[in-house]
C-alpha positions, 0 to 999 in steps of 0.5 A, a space after each residue: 093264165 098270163 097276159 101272153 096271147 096266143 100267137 106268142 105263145 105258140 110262137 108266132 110272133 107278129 114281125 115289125 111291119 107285119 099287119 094284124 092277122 097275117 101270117 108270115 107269107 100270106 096275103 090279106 084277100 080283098 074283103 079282109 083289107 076293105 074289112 079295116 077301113 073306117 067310116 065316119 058317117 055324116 048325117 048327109 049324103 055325099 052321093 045323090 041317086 036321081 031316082 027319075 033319072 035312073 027309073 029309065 036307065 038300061 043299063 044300071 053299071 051302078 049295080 055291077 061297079 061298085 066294090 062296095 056293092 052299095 047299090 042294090 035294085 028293089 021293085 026296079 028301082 035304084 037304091 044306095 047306100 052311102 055310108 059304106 062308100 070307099 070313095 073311089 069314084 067309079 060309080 061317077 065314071 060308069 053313070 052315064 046319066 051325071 050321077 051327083 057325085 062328091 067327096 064326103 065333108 072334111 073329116 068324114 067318110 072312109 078312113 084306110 089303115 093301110 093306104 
């Protein structure tokens, strides 16, 4: 077989512009865009969960915000995971309790392909 991949061999050559994986007319869904961005993971967290702080939260926006879905309650505690964060913010905004909210080190965090 030749180096010609499949797409071109049945004809369905990627048009300049085009992002890998769609088709002429059709969208990439949300979760197949977030599914190209990059992390650079650092070894400290950018975003700090007061634990105490939010035992006694009610109403935990936390859980239901983020497009990640990085937070996660287990046992009635909060939990988060930094290392798939998109950097949008929106868990700073929704917190009501001062969430310890910062942009990852230079060089570090979410990389987009695609803007």
């Amino acid at each position: 077989m030749s180096d010609v991949d499949v797409g071109e061999k049945l004809g369905e050559k990627e048009k300049p512009g085009e992002k890998p994986g769609e088709k002429p007319g059709e969208k990439l869904s949300i979760e197949a865009r977030l599914g190209l961005v990059a992390f650079t993971i650092d070894s400290e967290a950018h975003i700090k969960v007061k634990e105490e702080v939010c035992k006694e939260c009610k109403l935990r926006y936390c859980l239901f915000v983020c497009p990640a879905k990085l937070y996660t309650e287990e046992d009635g505690e909060i939990k988060f995971n930094y290392e798939g964060c998109l950097e949008c913010g929106t868990c700073r905004i929704a917190c009501p309790q001062d969430l310890d909210w910062n942009y990852p080190k230079g060089g570090f965090g979410a990389h987009y392909q695609y803007g």
